[in-house]
C-alpha positions in Angstrom: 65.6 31.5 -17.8 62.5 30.0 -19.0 62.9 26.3 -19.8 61.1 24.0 -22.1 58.3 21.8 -20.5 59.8 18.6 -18.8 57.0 16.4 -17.8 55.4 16.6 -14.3 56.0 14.2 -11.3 52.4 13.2 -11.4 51.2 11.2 -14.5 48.2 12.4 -16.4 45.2 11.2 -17.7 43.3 8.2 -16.3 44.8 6.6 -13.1 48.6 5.5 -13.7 47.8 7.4 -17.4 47.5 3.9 -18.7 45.1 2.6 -20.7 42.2 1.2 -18.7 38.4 0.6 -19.0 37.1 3.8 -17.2 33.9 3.1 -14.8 30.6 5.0 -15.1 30.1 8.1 -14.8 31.5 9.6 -11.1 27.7 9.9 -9.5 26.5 13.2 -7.4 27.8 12.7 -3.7 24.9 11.4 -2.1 25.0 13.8 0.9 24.1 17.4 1.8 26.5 20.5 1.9 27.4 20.9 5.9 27.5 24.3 7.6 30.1 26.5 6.4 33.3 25.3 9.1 36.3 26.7 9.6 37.9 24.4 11.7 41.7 23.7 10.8 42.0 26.5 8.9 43.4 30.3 9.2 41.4 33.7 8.0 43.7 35.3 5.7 43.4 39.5 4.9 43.4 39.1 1.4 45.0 42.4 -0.4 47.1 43.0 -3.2 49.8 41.1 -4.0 52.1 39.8 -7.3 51.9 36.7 -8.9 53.9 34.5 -11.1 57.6 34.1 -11.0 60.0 37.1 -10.9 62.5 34.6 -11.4 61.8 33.2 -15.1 62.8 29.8 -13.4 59.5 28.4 -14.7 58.6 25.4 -17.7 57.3 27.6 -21.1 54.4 25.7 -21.3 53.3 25.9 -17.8 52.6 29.3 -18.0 54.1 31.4 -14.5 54.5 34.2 -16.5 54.2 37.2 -16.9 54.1 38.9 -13.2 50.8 40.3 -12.4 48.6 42.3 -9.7 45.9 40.3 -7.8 43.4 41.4 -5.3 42.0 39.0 -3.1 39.1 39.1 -0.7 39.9 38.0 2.9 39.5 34.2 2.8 40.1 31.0 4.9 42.9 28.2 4.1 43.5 25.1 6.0 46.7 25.5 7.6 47.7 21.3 6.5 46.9 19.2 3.6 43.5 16.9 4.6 45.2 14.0 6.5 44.7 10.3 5.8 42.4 10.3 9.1 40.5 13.2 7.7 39.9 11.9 4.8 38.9 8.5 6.6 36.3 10.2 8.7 34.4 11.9 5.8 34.6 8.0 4.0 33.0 6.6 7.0 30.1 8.9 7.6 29.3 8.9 3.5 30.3 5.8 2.3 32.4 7.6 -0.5 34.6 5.7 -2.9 37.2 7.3 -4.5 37.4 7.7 -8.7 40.9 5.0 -7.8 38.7 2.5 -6.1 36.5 2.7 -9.1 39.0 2.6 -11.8 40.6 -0.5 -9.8 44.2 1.5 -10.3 46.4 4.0 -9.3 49.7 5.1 -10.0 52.5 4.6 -7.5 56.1 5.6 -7.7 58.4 2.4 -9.0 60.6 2.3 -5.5 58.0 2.1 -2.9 55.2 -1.0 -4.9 53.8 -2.8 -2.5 51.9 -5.5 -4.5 51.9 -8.8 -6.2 53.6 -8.8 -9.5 50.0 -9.6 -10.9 48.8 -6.0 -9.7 51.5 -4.5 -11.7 50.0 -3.3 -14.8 52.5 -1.7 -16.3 54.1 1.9 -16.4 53.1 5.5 -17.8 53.5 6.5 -20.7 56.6 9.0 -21.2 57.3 9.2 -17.0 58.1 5.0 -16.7 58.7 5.3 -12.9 55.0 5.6 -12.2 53.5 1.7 -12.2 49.7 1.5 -12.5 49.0 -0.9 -9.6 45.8 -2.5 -9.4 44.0 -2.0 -5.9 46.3 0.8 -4.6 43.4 3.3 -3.9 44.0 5.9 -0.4 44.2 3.1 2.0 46.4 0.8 0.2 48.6 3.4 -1.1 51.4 1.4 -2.0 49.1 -1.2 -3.2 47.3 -4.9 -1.8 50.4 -5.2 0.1 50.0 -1.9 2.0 48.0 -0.1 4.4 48.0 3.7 6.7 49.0 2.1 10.3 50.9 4.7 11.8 50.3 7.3 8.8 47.0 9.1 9.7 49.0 12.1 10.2 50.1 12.2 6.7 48.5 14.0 3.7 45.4 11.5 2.1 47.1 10.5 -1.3 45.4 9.1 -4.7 42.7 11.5 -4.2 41.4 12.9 -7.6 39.9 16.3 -7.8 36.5 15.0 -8.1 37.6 13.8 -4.9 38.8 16.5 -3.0 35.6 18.6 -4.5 33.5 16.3 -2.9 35.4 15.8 0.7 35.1 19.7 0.8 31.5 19.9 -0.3 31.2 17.3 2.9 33.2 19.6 4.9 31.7 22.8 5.0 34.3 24.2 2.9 35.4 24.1 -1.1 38.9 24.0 -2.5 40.8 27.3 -3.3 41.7 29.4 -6.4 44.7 29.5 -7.8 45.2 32.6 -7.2 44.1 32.1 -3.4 46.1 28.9 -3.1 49.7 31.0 -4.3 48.8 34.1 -1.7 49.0 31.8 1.1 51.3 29.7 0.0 53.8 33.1 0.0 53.2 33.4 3.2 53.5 37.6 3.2 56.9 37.4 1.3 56.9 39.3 -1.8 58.0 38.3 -4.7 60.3 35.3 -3.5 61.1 32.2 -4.8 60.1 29.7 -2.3 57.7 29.9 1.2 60.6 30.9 3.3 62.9 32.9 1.2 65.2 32.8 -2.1 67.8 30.1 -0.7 66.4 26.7 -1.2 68.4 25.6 2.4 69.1 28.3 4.4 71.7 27.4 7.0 72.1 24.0 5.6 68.4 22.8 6.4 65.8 20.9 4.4 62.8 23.9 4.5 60.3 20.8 2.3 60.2 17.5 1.5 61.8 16.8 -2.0 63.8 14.4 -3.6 67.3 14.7 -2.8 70.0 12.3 -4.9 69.2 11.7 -8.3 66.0 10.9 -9.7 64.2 8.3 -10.0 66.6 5.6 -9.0 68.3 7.2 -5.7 67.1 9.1 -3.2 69.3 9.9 0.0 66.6 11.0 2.0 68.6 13.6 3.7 65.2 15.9 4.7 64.1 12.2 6.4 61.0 11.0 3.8 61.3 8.7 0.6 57.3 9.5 0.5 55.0 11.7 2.4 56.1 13.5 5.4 53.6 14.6 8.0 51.3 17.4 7.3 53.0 19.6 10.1 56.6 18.5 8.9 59.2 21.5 9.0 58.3 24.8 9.7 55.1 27.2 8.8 55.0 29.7 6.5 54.5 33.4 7.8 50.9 32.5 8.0 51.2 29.6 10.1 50.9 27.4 6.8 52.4 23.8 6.7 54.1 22.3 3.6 52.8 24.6 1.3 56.2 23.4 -0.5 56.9 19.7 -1.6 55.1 16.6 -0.1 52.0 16.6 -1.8 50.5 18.2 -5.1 47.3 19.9 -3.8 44.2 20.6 -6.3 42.9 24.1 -6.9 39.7 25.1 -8.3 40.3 26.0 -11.5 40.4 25.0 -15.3 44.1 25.2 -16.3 45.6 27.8 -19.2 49.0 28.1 -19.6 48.2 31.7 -21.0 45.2 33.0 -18.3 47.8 34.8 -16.5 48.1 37.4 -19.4 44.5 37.9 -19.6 43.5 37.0 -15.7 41.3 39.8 -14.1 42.9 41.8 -10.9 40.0 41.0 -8.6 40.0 37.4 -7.1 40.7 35.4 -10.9 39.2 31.9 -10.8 40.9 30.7 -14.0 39.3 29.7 -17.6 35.7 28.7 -17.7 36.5 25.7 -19.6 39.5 23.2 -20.0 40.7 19.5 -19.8 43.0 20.2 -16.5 43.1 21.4 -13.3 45.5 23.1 -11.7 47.7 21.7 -9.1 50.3 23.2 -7.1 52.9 23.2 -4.8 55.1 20.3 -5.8 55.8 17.1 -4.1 58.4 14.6 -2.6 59.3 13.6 -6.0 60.4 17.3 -7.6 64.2 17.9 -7.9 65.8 20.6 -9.6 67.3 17.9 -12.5 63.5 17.2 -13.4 60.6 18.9 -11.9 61.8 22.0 -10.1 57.9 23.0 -9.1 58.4 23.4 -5.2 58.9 27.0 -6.2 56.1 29.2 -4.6 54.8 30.8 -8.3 55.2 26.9 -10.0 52.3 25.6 -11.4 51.1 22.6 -13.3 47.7 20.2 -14.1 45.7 17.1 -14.0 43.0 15.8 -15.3 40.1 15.6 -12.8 39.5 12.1 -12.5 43.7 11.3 -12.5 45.5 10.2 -9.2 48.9 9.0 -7.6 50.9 8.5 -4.8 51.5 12.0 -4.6 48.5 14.1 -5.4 46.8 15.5 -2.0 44.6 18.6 -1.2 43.6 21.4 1.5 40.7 23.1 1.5 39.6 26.7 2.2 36.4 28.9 2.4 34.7 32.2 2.2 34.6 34.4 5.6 32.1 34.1 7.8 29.4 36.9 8.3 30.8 39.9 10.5 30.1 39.2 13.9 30.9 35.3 13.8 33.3 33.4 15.4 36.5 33.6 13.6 39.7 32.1 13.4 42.1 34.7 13.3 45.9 35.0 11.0 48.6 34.1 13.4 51.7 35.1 12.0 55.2 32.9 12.4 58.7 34.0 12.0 60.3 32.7 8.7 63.8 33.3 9.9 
């Protein structure tokens, strides 16, 4: 059944969705496009396939409904999130700084602060476990108090989707649809309701990285994360995708409507032309089925582009190469 909207595990609005001074303007990357590269990333067949949720599991006012045919061109998807390392690599040659860094703020989940009380600036509005820390940014996720060491392998965090646009402009590459993003998220599964199958544990095993106990106040940890878990964490997804479930939100392309899919074209959508989100999906190590059930394959929700968190992350994909170029080929896993 349908239910009414519950808020999302990622707070809205500027950084921490608190009330701060914002900074100018975000200015034009000052660095060219690269090459188109497909390195880290998987060529996907594109086809036919249905999206939305067969289920009717979805929040009303997120819109996963109602089921519809999309064709896709063949594309390229990274088969992780962009890692912390990544990320670092692209800051280094550019000398980007992140929309967190020039807010000053971020939000970051209540348990896990790592700051002095006078970088707590308060919580967000209507979802009070998110604290706006002053100075936690993507290398001080936690805040002042906390660095990466020993982390690069994780998904970058408190990346906004001006952000991500720009590390993918960097890279060669851009971020992907939607409607791209959910295809390879499915893995070639048809209509099912998670990356590996209808049963959120088959035999007994933690498939993603979600909250387990009750939220906010106590998580067990049974999958083996209170945060972020390592981009190749579990098991791929038929099409050698990592963690296209839990761990991080990832940032799509386009504008959010929670009615597009009832007017969305059949041939490669790219959402609305105009709107105040962006969509995100994929869920994250804070959903649980009491509050934010969103780990489900067709779940979708938004952000504002300049907003980040602890738990907002990204992967990137691309067009195919020219016929005749070097290309990296689908390799398909068992999801068994």
């Amino acid at each position: 059944m349908t239910r009414d909207h519950h808020p999302c595990c990622t707070p809205s609005g500027t950084p921490g969705a608190i009330a701060v001074s914002p900074p100018a303007a975000s200015p034009t990357p000052g660095f060219a496009t690269r090459r188109r590269s497909t390195r880290g990333q998987v060529r996907l067949p594109g086809g036919e396939f249905a999206m939305g949720d067969a289920f009717d599991e979805g929040y009303h006012a997120d819109g996963e409904t109602p089921v519809h045919t999309v064709r896709l061109k063949p594309f390229h998807i990274d088969e992780t999130t962009v890692t912390k390392a990544q990320f670092a690599t692209f800051v280094k040659a550019t000398g980007y700084v992140t929309d967190a860094e020039r807010y000053g703020s971020s939000a970051v989940f209540h348990l896990v602060v790592a700051a002095p009380s006078a970088d707590v600036l308060g919580n967000a509005a209507g979802t009070p476990w998110w604290i706006n820390v002053r100075g936690a940014h993507w290398r001080r996720p936690e805040g002042a108090r906390s660095d990466i060491t020993g982390r690069q392998n994780h998904p970058v965090v408190h990346v906004s989707w001006n952000d991500a646009t720009a590390y993918a402009q960097w890279a060669g590459k851009r971020l992907p649809t939607e409607a791209e993003w959910e295809y390879a998220a499915r893995g070639g599964l048809v209509g099912r309701r998670y990356a590996w199958g209808d049963e959120l544990t088959p035999d007994g095993r933690w498939r993603c990285n979600i909250w387990q106990g009750r939220f906010p106040h106590t998580n067990t940890a049974e999958d083996g994360h209170l945060t972020t878990a390592p981009v190749k964490s579990y098991r791929p997804n038929g099409f050698g995708l990592w963690n296209t479930a839990g761990n991080v939100w990832e940032w799509c392309s386009d504008w959010f409507s929670p009615s597009y899919y009832a007017q969305a074209p059949v041939q490669d959508p790219h959402g609305p032309d105009t709107g105040i989100a962006r969509v995100v999906r994929g869920g994250s190590y804070l959903c649980h089925e009491s509050y934010c059930n969103r780990y489900r394959v067709a779940a979708r929700s938004s952000n504002t582009q300049e907003s980040s968190s602890g738990n907002l992350g990204f992967r990137c994909a691309n067009d195919t190469l020219a016929t005749g170029s070097h290309d990296t080929t689908v390799r398909l896993w068992s999801v068994s």
